[in-house]
C-alpha beads as a LAMMPS data file, in Angstrom:
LAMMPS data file: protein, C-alpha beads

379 atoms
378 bonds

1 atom types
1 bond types

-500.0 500.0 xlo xhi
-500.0 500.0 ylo yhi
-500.0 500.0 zlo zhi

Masses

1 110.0

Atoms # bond

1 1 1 -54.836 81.699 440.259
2 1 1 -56.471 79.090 437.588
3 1 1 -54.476 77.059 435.494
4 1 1 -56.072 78.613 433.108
5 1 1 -55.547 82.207 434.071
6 1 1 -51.741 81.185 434.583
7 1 1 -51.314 80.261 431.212
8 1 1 -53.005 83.455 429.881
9 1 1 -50.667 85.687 431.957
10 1 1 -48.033 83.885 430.399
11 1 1 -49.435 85.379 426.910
12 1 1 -47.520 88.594 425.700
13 1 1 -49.848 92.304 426.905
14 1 1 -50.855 92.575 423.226
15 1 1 -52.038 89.162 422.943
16 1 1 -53.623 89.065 426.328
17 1 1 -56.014 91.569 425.021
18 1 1 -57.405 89.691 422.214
19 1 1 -58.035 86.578 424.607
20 1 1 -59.916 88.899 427.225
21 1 1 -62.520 90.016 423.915
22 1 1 -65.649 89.179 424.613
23 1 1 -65.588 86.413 422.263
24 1 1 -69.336 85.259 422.382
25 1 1 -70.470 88.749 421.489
26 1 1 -67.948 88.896 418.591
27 1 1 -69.446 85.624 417.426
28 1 1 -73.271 86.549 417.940
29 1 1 -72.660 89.988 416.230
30 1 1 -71.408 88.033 413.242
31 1 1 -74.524 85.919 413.691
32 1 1 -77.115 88.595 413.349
33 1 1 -74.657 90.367 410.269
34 1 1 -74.843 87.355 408.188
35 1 1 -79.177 87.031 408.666
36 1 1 -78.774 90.661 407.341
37 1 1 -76.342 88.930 404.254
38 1 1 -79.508 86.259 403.692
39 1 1 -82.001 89.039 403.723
40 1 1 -80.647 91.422 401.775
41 1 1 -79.314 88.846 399.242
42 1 1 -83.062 87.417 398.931
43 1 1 -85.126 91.194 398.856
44 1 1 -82.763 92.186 395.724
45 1 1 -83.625 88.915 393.644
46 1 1 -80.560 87.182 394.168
47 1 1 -77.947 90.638 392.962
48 1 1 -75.780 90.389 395.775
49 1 1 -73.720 93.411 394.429
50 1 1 -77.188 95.466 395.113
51 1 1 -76.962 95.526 398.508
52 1 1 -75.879 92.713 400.258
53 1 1 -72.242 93.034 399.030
54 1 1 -72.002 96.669 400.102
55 1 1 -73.039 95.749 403.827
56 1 1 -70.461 93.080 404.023
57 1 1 -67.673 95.315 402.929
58 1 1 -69.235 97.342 405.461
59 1 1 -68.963 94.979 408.199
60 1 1 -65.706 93.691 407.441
61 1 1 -64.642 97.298 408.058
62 1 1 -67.013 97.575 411.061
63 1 1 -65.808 94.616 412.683
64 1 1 -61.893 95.585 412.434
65 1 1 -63.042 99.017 414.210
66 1 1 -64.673 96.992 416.852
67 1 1 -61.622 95.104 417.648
68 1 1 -59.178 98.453 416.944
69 1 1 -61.350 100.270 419.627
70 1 1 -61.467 97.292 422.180
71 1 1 -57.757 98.000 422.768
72 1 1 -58.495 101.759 423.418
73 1 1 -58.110 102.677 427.050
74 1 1 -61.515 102.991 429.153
75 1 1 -60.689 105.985 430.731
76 1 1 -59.931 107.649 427.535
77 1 1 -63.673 107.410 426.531
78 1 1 -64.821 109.232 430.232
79 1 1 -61.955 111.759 428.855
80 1 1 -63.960 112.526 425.506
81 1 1 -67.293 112.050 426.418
82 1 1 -68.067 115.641 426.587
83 1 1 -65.864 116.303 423.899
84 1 1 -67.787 113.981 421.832
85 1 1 -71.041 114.946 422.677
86 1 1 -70.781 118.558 421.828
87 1 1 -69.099 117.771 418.891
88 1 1 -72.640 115.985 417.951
89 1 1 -74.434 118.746 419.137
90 1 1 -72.648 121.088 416.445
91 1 1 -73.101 118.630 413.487
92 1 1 -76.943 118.213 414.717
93 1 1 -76.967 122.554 414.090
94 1 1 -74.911 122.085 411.007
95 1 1 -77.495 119.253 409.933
96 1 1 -80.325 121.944 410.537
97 1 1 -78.487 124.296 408.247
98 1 1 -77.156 122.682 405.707
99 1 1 -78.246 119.336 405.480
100 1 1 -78.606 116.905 403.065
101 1 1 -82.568 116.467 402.418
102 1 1 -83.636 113.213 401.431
103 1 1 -87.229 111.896 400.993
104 1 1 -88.167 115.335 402.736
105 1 1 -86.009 114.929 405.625
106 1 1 -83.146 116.912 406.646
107 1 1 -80.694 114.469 408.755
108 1 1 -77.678 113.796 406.548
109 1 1 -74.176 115.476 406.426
110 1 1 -72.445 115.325 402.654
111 1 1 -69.380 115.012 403.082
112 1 1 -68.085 113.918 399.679
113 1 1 -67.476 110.291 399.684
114 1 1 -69.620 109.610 402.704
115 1 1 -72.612 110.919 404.150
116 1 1 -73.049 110.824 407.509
117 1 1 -75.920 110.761 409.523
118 1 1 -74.710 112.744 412.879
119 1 1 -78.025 111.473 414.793
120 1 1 -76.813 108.014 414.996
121 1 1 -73.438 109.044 416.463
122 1 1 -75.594 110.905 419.346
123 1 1 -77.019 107.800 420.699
124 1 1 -73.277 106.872 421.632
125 1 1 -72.212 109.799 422.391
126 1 1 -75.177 110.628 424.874
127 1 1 -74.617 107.777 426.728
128 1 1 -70.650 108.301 427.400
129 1 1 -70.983 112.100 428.708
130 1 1 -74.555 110.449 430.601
131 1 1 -72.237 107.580 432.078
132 1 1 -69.216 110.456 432.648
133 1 1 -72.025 112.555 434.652
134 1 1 -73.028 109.926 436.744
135 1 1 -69.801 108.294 437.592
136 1 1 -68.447 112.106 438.840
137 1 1 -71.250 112.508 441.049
138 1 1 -71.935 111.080 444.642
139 1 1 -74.303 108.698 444.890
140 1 1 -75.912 110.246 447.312
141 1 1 -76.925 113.476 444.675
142 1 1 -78.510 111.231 441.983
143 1 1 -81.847 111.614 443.002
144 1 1 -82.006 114.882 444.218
145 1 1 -83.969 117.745 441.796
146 1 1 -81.086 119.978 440.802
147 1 1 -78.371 117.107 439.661
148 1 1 -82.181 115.403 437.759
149 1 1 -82.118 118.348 435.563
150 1 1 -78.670 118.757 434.392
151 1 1 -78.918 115.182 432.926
152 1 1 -82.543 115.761 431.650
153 1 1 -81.054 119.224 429.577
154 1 1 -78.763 116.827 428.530
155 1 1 -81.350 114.743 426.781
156 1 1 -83.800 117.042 425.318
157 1 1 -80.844 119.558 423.877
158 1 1 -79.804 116.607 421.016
159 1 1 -83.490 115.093 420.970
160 1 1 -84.950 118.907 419.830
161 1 1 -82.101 119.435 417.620
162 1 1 -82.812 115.671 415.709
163 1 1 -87.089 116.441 416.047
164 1 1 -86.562 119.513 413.466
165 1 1 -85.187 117.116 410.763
166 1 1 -87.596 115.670 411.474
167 1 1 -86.686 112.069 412.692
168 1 1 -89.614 111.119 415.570
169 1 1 -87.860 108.077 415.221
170 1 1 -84.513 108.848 416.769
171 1 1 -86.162 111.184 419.110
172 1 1 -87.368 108.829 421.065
173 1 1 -85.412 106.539 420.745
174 1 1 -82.517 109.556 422.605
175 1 1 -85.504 110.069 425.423
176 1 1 -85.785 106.078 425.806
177 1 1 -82.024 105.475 425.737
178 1 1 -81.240 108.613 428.323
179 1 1 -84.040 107.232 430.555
180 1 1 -82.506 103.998 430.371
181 1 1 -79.460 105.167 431.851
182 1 1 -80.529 107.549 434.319
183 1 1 -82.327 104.267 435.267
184 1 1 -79.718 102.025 435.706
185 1 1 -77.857 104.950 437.132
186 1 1 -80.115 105.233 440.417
187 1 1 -82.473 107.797 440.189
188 1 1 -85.124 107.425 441.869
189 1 1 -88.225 105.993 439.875
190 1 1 -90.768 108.521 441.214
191 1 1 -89.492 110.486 438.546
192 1 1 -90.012 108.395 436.152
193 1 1 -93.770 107.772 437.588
194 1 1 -94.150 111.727 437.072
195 1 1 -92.888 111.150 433.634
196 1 1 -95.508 108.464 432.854
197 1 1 -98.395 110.573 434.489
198 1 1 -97.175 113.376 432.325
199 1 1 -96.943 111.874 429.106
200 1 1 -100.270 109.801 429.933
201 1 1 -101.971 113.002 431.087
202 1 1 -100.810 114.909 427.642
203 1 1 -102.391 112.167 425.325
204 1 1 -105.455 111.710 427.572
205 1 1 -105.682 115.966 427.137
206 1 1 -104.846 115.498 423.654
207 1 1 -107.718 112.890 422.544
208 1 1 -110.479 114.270 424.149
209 1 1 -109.578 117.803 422.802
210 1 1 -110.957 116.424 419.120
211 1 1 -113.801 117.923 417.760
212 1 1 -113.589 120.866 420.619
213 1 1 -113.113 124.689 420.320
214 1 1 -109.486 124.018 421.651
215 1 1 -108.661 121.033 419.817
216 1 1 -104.968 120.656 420.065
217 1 1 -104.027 118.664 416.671
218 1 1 -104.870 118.856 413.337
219 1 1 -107.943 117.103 411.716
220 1 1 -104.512 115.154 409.655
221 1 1 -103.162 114.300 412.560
222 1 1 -106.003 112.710 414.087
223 1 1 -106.432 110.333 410.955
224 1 1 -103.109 109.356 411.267
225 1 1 -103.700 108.258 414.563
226 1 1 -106.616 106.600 413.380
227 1 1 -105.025 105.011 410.482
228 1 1 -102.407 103.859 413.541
229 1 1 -105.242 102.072 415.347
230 1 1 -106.870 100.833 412.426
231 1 1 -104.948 100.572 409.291
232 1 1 -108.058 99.046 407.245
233 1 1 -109.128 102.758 407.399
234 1 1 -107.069 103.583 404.630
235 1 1 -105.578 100.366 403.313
236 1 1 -104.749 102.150 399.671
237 1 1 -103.269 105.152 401.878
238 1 1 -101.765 105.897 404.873
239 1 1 -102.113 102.832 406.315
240 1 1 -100.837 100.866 403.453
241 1 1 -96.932 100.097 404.511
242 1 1 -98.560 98.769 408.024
243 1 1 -101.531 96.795 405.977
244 1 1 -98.533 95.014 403.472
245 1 1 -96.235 94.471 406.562
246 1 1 -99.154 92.440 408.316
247 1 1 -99.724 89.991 405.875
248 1 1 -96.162 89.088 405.176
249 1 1 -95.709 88.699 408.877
250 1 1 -99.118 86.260 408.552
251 1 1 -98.225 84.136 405.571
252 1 1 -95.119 83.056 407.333
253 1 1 -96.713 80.785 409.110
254 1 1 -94.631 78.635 411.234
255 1 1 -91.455 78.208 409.286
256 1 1 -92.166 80.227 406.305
257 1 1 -92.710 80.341 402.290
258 1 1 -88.763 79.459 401.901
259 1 1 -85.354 81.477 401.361
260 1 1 -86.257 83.879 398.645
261 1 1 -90.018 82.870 398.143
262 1 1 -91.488 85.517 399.845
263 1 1 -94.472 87.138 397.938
264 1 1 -94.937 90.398 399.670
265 1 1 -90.631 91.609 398.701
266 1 1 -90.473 89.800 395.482
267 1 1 -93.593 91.322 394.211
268 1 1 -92.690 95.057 395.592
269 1 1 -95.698 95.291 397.737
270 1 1 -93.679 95.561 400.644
271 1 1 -92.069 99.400 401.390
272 1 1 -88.695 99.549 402.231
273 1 1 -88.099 96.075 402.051
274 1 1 -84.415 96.427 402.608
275 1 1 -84.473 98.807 405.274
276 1 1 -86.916 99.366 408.065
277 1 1 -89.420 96.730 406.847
278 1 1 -87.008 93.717 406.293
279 1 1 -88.097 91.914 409.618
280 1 1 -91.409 91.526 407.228
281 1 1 -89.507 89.536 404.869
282 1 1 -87.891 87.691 407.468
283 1 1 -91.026 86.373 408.949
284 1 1 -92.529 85.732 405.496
285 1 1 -89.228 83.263 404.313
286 1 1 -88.698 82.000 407.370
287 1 1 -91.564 82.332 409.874
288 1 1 -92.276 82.249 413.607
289 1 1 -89.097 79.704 413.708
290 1 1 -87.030 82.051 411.719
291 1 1 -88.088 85.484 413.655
292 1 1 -87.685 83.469 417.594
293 1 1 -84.222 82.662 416.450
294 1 1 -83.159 86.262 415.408
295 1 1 -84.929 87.273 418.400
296 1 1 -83.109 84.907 420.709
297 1 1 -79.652 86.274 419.330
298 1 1 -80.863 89.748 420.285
299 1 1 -81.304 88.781 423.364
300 1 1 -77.978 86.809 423.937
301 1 1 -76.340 89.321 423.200
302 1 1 -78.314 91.821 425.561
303 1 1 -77.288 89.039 428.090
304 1 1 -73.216 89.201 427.544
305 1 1 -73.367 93.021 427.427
306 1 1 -75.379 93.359 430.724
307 1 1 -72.711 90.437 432.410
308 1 1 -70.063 92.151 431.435
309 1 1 -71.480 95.122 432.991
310 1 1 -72.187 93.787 436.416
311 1 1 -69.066 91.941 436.366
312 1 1 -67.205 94.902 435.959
313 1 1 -66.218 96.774 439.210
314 1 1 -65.243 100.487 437.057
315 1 1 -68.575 102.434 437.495
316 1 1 -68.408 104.202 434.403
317 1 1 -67.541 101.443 432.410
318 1 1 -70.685 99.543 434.042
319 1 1 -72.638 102.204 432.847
320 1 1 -71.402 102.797 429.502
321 1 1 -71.999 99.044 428.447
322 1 1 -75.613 98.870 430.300
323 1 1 -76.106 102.120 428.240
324 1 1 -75.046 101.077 424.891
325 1 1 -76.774 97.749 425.451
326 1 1 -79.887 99.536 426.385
327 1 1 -79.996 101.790 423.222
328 1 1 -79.214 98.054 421.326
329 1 1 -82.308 97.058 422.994
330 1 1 -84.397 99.817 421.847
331 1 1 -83.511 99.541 417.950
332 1 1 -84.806 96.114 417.387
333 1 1 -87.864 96.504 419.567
334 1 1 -88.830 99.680 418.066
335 1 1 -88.275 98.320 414.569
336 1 1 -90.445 94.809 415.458
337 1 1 -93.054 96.963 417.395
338 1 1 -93.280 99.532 413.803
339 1 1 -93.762 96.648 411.698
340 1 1 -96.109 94.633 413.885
341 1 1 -98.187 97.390 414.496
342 1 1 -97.790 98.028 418.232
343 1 1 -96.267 101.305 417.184
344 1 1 -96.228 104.139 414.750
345 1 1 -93.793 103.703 411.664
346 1 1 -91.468 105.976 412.490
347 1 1 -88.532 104.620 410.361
348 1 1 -85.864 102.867 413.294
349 1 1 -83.697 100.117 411.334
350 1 1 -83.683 96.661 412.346
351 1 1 -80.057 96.468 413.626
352 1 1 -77.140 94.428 411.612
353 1 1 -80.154 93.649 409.437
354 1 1 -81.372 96.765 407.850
355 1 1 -79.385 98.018 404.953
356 1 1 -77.313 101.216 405.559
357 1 1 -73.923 102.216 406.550
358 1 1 -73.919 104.696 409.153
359 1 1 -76.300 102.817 411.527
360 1 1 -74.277 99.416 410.820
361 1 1 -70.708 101.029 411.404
362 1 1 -71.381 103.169 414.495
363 1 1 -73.431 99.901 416.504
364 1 1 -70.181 97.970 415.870
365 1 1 -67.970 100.726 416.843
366 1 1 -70.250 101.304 419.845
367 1 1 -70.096 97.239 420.696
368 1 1 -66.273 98.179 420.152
369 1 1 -66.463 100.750 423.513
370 1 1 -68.207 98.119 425.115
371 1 1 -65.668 95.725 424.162
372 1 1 -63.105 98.163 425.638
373 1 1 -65.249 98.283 428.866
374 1 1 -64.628 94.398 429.137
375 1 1 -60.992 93.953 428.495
376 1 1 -59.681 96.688 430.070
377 1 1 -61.699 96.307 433.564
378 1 1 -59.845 95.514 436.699
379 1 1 -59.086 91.921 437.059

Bonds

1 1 1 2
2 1 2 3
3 1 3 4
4 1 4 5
5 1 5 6
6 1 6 7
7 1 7 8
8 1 8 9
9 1 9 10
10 1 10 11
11 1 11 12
12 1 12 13
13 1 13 14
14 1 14 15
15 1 15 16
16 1 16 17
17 1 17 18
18 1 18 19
19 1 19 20
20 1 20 21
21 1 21 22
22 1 22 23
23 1 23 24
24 1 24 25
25 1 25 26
26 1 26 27
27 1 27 28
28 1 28 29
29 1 29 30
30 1 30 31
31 1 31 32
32 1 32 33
33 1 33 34
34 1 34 35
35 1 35 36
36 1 36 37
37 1 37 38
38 1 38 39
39 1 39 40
40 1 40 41
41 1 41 42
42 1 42 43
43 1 43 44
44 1 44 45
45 1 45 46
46 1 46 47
47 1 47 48
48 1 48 49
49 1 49 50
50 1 50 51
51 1 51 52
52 1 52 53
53 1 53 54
54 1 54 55
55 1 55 56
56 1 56 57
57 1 57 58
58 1 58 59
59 1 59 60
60 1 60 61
61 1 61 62
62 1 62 63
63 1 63 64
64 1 64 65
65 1 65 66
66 1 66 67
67 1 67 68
68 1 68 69
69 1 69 70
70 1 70 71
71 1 71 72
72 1 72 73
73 1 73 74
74 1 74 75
75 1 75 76
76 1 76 77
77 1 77 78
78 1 78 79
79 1 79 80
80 1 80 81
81 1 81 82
82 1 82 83
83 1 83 84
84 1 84 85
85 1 85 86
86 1 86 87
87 1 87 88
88 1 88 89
89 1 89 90
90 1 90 91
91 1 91 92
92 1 92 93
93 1 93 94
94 1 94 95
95 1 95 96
96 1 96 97
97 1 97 98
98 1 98 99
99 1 99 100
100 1 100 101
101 1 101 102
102 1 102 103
103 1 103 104
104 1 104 105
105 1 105 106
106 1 106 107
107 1 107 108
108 1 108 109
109 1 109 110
110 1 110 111
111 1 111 112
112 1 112 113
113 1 113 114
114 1 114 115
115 1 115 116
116 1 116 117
117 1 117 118
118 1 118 119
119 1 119 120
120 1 120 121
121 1 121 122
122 1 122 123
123 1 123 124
124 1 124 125
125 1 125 126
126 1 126 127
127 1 127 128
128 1 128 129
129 1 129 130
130 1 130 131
131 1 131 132
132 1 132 133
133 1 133 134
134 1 134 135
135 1 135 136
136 1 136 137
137 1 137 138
138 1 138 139
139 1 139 140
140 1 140 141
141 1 141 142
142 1 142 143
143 1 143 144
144 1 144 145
145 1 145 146
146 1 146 147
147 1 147 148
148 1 148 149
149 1 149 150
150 1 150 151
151 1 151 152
152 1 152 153
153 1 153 154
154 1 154 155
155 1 155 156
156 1 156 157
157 1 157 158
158 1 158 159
159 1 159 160
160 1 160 161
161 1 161 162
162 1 162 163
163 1 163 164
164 1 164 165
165 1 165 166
166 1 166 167
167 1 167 168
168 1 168 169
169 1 169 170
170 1 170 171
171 1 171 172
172 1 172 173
173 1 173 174
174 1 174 175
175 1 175 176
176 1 176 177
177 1 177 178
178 1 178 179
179 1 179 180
180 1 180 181
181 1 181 182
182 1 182 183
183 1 183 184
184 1 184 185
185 1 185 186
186 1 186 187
187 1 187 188
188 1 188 189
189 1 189 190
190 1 190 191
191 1 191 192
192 1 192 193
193 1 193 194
194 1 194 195
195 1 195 196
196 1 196 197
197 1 197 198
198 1 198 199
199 1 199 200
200 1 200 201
201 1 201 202
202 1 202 203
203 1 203 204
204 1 204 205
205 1 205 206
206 1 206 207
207 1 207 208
208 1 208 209
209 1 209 210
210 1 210 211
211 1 211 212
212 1 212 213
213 1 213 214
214 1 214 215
215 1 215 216
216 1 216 217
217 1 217 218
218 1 218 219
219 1 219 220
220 1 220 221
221 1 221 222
222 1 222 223
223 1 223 224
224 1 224 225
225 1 225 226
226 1 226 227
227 1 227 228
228 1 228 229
229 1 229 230
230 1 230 231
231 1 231 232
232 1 232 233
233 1 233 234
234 1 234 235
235 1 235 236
236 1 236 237
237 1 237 238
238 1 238 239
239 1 239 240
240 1 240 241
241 1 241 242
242 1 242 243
243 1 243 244
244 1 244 245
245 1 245 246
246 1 246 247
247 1 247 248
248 1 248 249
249 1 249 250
250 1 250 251
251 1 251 252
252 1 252 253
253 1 253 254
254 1 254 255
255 1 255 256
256 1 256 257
257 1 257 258
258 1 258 259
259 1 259 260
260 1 260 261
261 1 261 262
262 1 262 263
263 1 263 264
264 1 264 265
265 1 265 266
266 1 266 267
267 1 267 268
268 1 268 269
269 1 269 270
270 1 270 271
271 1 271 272
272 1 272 273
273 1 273 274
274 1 274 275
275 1 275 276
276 1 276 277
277 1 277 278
278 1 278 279
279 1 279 280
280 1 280 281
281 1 281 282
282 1 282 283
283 1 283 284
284 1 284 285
285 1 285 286
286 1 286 287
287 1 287 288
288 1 288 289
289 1 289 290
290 1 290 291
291 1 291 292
292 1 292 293
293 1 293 294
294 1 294 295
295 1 295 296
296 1 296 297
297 1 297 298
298 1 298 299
299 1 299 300
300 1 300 301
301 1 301 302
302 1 302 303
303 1 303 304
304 1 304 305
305 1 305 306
306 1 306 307
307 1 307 308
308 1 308 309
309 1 309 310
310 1 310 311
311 1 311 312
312 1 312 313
313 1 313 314
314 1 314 315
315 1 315 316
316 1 316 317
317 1 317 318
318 1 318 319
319 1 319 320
320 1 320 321
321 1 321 322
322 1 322 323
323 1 323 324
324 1 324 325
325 1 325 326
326 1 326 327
327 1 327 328
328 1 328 329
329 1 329 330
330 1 330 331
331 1 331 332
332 1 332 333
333 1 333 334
334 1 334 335
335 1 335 336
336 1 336 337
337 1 337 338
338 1 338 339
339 1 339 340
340 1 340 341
341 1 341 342
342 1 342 343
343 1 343 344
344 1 344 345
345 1 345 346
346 1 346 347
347 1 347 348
348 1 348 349
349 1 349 350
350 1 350 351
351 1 351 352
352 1 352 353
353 1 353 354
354 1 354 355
355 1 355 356
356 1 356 357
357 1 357 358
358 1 358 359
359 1 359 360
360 1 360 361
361 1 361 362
362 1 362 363
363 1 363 364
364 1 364 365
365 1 365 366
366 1 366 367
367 1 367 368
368 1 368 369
369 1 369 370
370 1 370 371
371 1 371 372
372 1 372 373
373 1 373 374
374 1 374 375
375 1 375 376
376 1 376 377
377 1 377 378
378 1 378 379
């Protein structure tokens, strides 16, 4: 033993715990937050009580969660993972039924005080009762057909459930973060070649159905994808958010117009400047300097979850952190990939950025699982 590691065994059990945090990921977390503060400060004009104050009281609260939950047992999450997941499943049905609709999608729960937004808690949820699955079965099973499907049912249960709201977004974003872990899990990647030849098959099918007896979408449909590979088809229309983000992201130049000099946000031609479009304002204030460095932090903390995970000799807690860090991964490159234009828009949040509650307070809660996964693994 370390002098080191003699001195913190010499630290009271409810102390200990604390120490053992993962302290750089509290730290970089914080990081990220506070970028969010800036931004949202500078896209409301300099109100900070619009929205800027709201997210930090939201933090604040987020970040005492993450700590409460780091001290929660790990094998009391593989206890309630299936719990927890059909508990989602239920408020997904409820969602269907008697949702709260908002700019004509269904995918909020009121609840009188709060409204929640049960797709969000799915993503976590998914991955515990994915990461209890494949920590009960042999490793020798996870590639063969029958123990592929239960974990693929699984997936696409939630992801139809959230694709009625509708919410593309978060669909995939269930598919992506599933695959992820089935991935990291062991299963054999000539199922995930199918996949690809599927999928690329479909859209090939798809495309050169247009203008055919049996086309296969809609004439609308086909201009959206259009407007997707060409916004300058429709700049006034459909491919006006896309058009707006681009030139923010362009005037930024290499460091930027300034904090708070941003054309494109202060002069409203920006669309949801404070939510899924922010990384636009971002770029413009601060440019590529500004956008590398919240990029970097991303990926710092990618790199503490995914130590942590192969440092950590408790399979499921392994898994639950690579998963968690993997559906991490997916909101911020969805949300640059939207507003860049290497995607459709289909409204992910930049995360600790974005305004909103729900996605800010279940991503720290989630980081607080993963925080579990680090101080409670054997040692």
């Amino acid at each position: 033993m370390s002098y080191l590691d003699s001195k913190v065994a010499q630290v009271p059990a409810g102390w200990r715990k604390i120490l053992h945090l993962n302290w750089p990921l509290v730290f970089l977390l914080a990081a990220v937050a506070s970028a969010g503060f800036l931004m949202l400060y500078s896209v409301s004009g300099g109100r900070a009580e619009i929205w800027a104050e709201p997210q930090m009281e939201r933090f604040a609260g987020g970040m005492v969660a993450m700590v409460a939950l780091a001290f929660v047992p790990i094998w009391f999450w593989r206890s309630v993972s299936v719990f927890a997941y059909l508990a989602c499943i239920l408020m997904l049905v409820a969602v269907d039924l008697v949702g709260h609709t908002t700019m004509g999608a269904q995918r909020w729960l009121d609840l009188g005080p709060i409204r929640l937004q049960p797709s969000e808690l799915t993503k976590v949820a998914l991955v515990l009762v994915l990461a209890a699955y494949y920590d009960w079965l042999d490793l020798d099973r996870v590639s063969r057909p029958l123990w592929v499907l239960i974990p693929v049912a699984l997936i696409l249960l939630p992801t139809a459930l959230v694709l009625v709201q509708p919410d593309l977004g978060t669909s995939m974003m269930l598919v992506a973060g599933g695959g992820i872990l089935m991935f990291v899990a062991g299963v054999s990647l000539w199922y995930f070649g199918a996949v690809i030849a599927l999928v690329g098959g479909l859209v090939f099918t798809v495309l050169k159905s247009r203008g055919t007896d049996w086309q296969l979408l809609h004439d609308y449909q086909f201009r959206r994808i259009d407007t997707f590979l060409d916004p300058t088809t429709d700049p006034l229309g459909a491919g006006y958010n896309i058009t707006q983000a681009q030139i923010a992201l362009g005037s930024g130049g290499w460091s930027g117009r300034g904090f708070m000099q941003g054309t494109q946000s202060r002069l409203n031609f920006l669309p949801e400047k404070h939510t899924d479009f922010i990384f636009t304002t971002l770029a413009e204030e601060f440019g590529f300097v500004g956008t590398m460095t919240l990029l970097t932090l991303y990926c710092l903390i990618l790199a503490f979850c995914i130590h942590s995970a192969l440092t950590n000799r408790d399979r499921f807690a392994s898994l639950l952190t690579l998963g968690i860090a993997g559906t991490f991964f997916l909101y911020f490159a969805v949300n640059m990939s939207m507003v860049m234009g290497l995607m459709p828009v289909v409204g992910v949040p930049l995360p600790m950025v974005s305004y909103g509650g729900t996605q800010l307070t279940i991503l720290l809660m989630a980081f607080g699982i993963v925080q579990s996964a680090h101080v409670n693994r054997p040692r």
